[in-house]
C-alpha positions in Angstrom: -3.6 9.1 6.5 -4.8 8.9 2.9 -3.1 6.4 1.3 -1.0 7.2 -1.9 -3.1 6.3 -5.3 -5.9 4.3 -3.8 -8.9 2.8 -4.5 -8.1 0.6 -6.4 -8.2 -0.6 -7.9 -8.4 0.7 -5.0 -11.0 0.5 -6.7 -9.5 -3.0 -5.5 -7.1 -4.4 -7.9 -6.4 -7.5 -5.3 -3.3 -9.6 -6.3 -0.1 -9.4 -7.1 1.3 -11.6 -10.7 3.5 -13.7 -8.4 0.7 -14.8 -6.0 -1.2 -17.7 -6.9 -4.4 -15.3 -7.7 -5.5 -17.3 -10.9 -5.6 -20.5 -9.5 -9.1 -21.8 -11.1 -11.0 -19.7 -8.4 -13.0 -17.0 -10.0 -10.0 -14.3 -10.1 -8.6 -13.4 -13.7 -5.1 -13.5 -14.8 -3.2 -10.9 -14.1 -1.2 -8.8 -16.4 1.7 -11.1 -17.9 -0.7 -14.2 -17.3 -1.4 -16.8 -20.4 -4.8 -15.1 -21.7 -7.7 -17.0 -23.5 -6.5 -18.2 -26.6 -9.2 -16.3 -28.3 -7.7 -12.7 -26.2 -4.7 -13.8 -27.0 -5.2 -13.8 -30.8 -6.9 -10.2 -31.5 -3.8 -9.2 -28.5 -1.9 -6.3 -29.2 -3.6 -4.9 -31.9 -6.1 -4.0 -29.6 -9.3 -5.0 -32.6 -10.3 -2.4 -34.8 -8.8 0.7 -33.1 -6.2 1.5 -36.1 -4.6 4.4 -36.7 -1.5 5.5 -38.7 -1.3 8.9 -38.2 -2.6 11.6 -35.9 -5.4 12.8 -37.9 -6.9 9.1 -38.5 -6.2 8.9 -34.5 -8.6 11.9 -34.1 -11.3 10.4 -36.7 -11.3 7.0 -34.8 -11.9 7.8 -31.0 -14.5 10.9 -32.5 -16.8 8.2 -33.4 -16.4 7.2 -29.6 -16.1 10.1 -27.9 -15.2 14.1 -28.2 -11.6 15.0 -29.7 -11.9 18.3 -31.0 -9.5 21.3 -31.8 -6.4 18.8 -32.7 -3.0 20.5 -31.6 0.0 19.6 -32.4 2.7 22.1 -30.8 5.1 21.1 -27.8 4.2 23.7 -26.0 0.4 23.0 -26.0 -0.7 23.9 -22.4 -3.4 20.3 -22.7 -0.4 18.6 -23.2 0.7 16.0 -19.8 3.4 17.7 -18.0 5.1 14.3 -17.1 7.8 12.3 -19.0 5.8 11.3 -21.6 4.5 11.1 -24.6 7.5 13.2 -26.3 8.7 12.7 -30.1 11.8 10.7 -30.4 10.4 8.8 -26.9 9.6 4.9 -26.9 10.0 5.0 -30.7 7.1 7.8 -31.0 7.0 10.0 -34.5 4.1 12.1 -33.6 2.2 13.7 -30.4 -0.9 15.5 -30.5 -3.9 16.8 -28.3 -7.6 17.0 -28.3 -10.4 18.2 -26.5 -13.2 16.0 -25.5 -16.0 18.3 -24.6 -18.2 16.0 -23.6 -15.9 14.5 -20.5 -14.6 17.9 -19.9 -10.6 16.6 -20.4 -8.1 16.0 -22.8 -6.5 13.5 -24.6 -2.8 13.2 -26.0 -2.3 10.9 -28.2 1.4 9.3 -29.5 1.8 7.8 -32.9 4.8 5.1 -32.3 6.6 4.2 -35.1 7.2 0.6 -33.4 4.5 -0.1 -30.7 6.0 -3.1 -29.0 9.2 -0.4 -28.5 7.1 1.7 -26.9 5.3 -0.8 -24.3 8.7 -2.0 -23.6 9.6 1.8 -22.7 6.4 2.4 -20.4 7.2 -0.9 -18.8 10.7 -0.1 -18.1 9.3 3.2 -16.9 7.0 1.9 -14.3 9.5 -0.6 -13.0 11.9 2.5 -12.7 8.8 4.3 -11.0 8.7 1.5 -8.5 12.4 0.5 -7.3 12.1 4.5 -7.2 9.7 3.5 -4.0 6.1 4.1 -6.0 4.9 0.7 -5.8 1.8 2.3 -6.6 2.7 3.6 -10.1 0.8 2.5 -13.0 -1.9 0.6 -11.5 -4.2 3.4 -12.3 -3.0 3.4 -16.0 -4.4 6.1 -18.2 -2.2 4.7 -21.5 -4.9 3.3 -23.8 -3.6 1.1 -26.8 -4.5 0.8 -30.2 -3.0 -0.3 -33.3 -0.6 2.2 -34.5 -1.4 4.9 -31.9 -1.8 5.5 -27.9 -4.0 7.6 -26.2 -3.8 9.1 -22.8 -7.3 10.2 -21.6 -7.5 12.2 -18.4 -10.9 11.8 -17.9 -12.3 8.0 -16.9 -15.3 9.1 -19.3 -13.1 9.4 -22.3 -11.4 5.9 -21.4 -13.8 4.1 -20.8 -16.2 5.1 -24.0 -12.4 4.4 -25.8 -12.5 0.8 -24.5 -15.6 0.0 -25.6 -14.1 0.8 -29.2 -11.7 -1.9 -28.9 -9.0 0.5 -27.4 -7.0 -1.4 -24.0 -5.8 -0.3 -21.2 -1.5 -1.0 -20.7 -0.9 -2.1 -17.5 2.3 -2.7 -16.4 2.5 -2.6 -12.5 2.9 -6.3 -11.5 0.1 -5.9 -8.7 -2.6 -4.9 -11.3 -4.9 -7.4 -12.5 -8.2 -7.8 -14.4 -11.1 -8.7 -12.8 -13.7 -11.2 -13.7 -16.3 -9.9 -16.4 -13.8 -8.4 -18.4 -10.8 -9.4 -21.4 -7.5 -10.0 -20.2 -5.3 -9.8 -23.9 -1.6 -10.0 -24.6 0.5 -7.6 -25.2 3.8 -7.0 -27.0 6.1 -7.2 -24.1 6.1 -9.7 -21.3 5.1 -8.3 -18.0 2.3 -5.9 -18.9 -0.8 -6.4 -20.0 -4.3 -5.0 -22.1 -7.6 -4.9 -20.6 -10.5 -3.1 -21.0 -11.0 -2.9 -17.1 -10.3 1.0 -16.8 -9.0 1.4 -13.0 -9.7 4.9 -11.8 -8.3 6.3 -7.9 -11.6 8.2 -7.8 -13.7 5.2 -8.4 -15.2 6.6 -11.5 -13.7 4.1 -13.7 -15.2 0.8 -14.6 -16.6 -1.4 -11.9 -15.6 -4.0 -10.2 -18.1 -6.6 -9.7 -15.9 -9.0 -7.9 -16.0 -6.0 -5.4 -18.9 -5.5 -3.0 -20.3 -2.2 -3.8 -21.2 0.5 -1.0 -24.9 0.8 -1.2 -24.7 4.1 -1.7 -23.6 3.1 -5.6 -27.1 2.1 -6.4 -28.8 -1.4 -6.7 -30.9 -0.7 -3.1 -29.1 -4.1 -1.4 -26.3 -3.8 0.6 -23.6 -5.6 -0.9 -20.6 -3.8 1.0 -21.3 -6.0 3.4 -22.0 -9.8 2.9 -24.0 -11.7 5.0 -21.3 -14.7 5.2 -18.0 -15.1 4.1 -15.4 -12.5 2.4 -13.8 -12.1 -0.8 -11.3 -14.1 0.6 -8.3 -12.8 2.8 -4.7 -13.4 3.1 -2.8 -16.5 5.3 -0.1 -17.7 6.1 1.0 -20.7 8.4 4.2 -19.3 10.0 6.1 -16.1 10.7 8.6 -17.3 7.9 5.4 -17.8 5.6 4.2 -14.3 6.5 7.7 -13.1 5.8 8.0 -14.4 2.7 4.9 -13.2 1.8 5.0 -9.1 2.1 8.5 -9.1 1.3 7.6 -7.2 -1.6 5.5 -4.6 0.5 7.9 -4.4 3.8 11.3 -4.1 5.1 11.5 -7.3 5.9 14.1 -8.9 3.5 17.1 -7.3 5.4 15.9 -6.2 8.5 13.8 -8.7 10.4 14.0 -10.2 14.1 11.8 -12.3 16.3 13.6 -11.8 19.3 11.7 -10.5 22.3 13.5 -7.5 22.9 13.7 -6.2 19.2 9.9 -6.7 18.7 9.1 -4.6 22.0 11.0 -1.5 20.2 8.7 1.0 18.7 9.9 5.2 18.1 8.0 8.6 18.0 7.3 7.9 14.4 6.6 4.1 14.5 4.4 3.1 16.9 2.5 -0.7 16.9 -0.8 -1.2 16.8 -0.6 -4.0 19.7 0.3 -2.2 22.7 1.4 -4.5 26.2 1.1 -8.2 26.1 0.7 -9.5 22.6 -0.8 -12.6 24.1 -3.8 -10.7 25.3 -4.3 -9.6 22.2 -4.7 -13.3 20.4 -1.3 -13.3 18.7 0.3 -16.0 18.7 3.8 -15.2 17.3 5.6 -11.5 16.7 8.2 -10.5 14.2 9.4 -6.5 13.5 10.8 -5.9 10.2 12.3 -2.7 9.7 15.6 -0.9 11.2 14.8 0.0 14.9 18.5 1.6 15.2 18.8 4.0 12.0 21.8 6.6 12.1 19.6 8.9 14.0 16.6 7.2 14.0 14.4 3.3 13.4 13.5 3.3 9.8 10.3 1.2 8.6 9.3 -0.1 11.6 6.2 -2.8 11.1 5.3 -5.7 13.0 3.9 -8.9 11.8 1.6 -11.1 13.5 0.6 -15.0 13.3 -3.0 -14.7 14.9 -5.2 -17.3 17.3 -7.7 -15.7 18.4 -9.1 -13.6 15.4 -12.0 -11.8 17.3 -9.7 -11.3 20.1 -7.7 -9.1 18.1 -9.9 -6.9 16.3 -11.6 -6.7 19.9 -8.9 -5.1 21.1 -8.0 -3.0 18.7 -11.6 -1.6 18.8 -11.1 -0.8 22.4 -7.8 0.9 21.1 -9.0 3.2 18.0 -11.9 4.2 20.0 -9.7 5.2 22.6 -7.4 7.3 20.1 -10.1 9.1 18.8 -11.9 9.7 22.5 -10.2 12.6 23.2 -10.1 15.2 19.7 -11.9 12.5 17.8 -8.4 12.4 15.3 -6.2 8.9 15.0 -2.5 9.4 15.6 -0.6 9.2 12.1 2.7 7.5 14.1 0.4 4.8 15.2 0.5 1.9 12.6 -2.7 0.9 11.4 -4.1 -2.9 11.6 -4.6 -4.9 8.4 -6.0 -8.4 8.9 -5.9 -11.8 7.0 -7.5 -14.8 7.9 -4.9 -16.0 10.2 -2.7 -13.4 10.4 -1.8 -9.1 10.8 0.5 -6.5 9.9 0.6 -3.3 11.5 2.7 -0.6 9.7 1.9 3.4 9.3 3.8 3.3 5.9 0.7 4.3 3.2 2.8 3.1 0.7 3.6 -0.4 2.5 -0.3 -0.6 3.0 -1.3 -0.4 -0.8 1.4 -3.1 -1.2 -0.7 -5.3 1.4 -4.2 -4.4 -0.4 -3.1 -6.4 -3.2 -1.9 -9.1 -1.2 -6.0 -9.4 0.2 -5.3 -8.0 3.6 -7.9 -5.6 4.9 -7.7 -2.4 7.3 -10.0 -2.8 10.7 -12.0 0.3 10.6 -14.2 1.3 14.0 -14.9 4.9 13.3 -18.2 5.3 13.9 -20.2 6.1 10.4 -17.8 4.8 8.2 -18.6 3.9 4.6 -16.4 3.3 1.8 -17.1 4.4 -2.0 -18.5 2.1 -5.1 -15.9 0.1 -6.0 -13.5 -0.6 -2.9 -13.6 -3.7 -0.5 -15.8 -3.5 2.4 -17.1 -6.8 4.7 -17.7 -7.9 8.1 -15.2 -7.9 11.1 -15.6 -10.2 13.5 -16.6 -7.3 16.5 -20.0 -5.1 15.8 -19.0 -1.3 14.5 -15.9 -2.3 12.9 -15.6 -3.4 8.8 -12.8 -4.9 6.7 -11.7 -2.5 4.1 -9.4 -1.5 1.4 -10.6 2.1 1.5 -8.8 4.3 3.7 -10.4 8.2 3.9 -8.9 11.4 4.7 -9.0 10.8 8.7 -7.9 13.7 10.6 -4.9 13.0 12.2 -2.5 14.6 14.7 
C-alpha cells in the first residue's frame, strides 16, 4: 500500500496553490505565489548559472559537480527514456549528456532556444500528466533551470550541489510548494515556480525543516514527535466545507450523497474504515463520494467524516488495525485507510487520492507496532498511545 511518488515532499510538500497556505503563518508561497521582490528580480534567470551552448553548460555545473564524457547522440543509452528533453521539443536546439562520477548519475542537459517556451511546455506537460490521473507528477521535479540551459540530474547529489550554484528547481505541480528557509523566485510562465528546495521521493533531497525529522536522521532529540501541538492539520466546519475541500483529491464533485442508505454501501474493493455505528466511532456527520453502482462495479468509493470526539475515533480505529493485522500481521489493501484533520476524516484506499490529501495537511493514523517514518516526512502525536500522525506510508504487507 505504498503510495505512488511519496515522501514528499513526501518529503512533505504540504499545500496546495489554491489553499490559503501563505497566509502570514510561517508557510512559503507556493509555486505561482507573488515572491519577494528581491526573488522576484534575479527570477528566471536563475543568477549566475548561464549558458549558451552545451559545452559552456558542461564547464558551468563542472565547477559544481561532475559532468564528464559529454555525449551528444540520440541514441545515448544515459539519455532519459521519457518525453523529454528532445531537439525541436519546447523550443530546445540542443540535448546532451554527462557523467557525474561523483553522485554516480547522469545529467541531460537541453539548450532552449526560448526558455519561457520551454517552461510553458513542461507546465503544459505536467497538467496533461495530471488530468491524465497523476496528481502526483512533477512534485518531485528533477528539471533544474538556468539561464540559457536546463539540466535534468538523476541523482539528488548532482541537484542539489547544482542549486547551490544558482541553478532552480521548475516546479509545476500546483500542490508543490517551498518551504520556509529557502528562495521561492519567479518564473517565466505563471503557474510554476523556481526554488532551490530540491524534493526527492527517497528523502535524500534537501530538507525540510518545517518537517519534524525522525530521530534516526541525526541531531539526538526526537523531533518526529512534538511534545505539544502539530504542524497544523486540516478542518473544515461542515460536510459541504469538507466537500469542497478535497474536491481536488476525490470523487466527490459528481458523485456524492449523505443519505443513510448510500453511505452504508461499501464493495469487495472499497471497504470504510468505520465499520457499524458511525456514532460510536465519534463522527458526527457521514458523506460517500464515489460511484457505489458502476456498470459492473462501485468506482472510488471514499467516505468523509465531520468528527466530535477526536480520540474516540482514532481509539477505535486502533482497536480496528490491530485487529486486521492480529491474524497474518498484513492490513487488507480493500480497506480504506484513515487520514485525520483537526475536526474531521477521510477514509479512501485510493494511494493516489491519499497523496492528494497529504497536501491538503491530513495525516494517516498509524498503530503498527514499531513504526517510524524517514528524515524528512511528517510524523506527530495521535491522540491514543501506539499510534502517530503521518505522511509516510511504508511498504505494509498486504493481502
Amino acid at each position: 500500500m505504498r503510495i505512488q511518488r511519496i515522501l514528499a515532499t513526501t518529503a512533505a510538500l504540504t499545500c496546495l496553490a489554491a489553499l490559503p497556505a501563505c497566509r502570514g503563518d510561517g508557510q512559503a508561497a507556493p509555486p505561482g505565489a507573488a515572491a519577494s521582490s528581491a526573488a522576484a528580480s534575479s527570477a528566471a534567470t536563475a543568477g549566475a548559472a548561464t549558458a549558451g551552448s552545451l559545452a559552456e553548460a558542461q564547464q558551468y555545473m563542472r565547477q559544481l559537480t561532475g559532468c564528464e564524457d559529454l555525449g551528444t547522440k540520440p541514441d545515448d543509452p544515459r539519455l532519459p527514456s521519457g518525453d523529454f528533453p528532445k531537439v525541436g521539443q519546447w523550443s530546445v536546439t540542443e540535448v546532451g549528456v554527462c557523467s557525474d562520477g561523483r553522485a554516480k548519475g547522469n545529467i541531460a542537459i537541453a539548450v532552449p532556444k526560448d526558455m519561457k517556451a520551454f517552461q510553458a511546455g513542461y507546465r503544459q506537460y505536467v497538467m496533461d500528466k495530471i488530468a491524465g490521473g497523476d496528481g502526483a507528477y512533477g512534485l518531485f521535479s528533477n528539471v533544474l533551470v538556468g539561464k540559457g540551459f536546463v539540466a535534468f540530474p538523476t541523482k539528488s547529489k548532482s541537484a542539489m550541489a547544482l542549486v547551490q550554484g544558482n541553478m532552480r528547481v521548475l516546479v509545476c505541480n500546483p500542490g508543490g510548494r517551498t518551504p520556509e528557509g529557502y528562495k521561492s523566485e519567479k518564473p517565466l510562465v505563471e503557474g510554476c515556480g523556481l526554488t532551490d528546495f530540491f524534493a526527492a521521493e527517497d528523502g535524500s533531497g534537501s530538507p525540510n525543516f518545517e518537517t519534524p525529522q525522525d530521530p534516526a536522521g541525526g541531531g539526538g532529540e526526537k523531533l518526529g514527535q512534538p511534545k505539544t501541538g502539530s504542524l497544523g492539520l486540516a478542518r473544515a466546519g461542515s460536510i459541504a466545507e469538507l466537500r469542497t475541500l478535497v474536491g481536488n483529491s476525490l470523487d466527490c464533485k459528481e458523485h456524492f450523497s449523505t443519505d443513510p442508505d448510500a453511505v452504508a454501501i461499501s464493495s469487495i474493493d472499497y471497504q470504510p474504515a468505520v465499520k457499524g455505528n458511525a456514532l460510536d466511532w465519534g463522527i458526527t456527520g457521514r458523506a460517500l463520494c464515489g460511484q457505489p453502482a458502476g456498470a459492473q462495479r462501485a468506482v472510488n468509493l471514499s467516505w468523509l467524516d465531520t468528527v466530535g470526539d477526536m480520540k474516540k475515533l482514532q481509539t477505535k480505529a486502533k482497536a480496528a488495525q490491530q485487529a486486521d493485522l492480529k491474524d497474518d500481521g498484513k492490513l487488507k489493501a480493500t480497506v480504506s485507510m484513515l487520514l485525520v484533520g483537526e475536526n474531521i476524516a477521510v477514509e479512501t484506499n485510493d494511494p493516489s487520492a491519499r497523496f492528494g490529501l497529504y497536501q491538503l495537511q491530513f495525516l494517516y493514523l498509524n498503530c503498527v507496532p514499531g513504526f517510524s517514518a524517514p528524515s524528512g516526512y511528517r510524523l506527530e502525536k495521535s491522540q491514543v498511545e501506539g499510534c502517530v500522525l503521518t505522511n509516510y506510508e511504508p511498504e505494509h504487507p498486504v493481502r
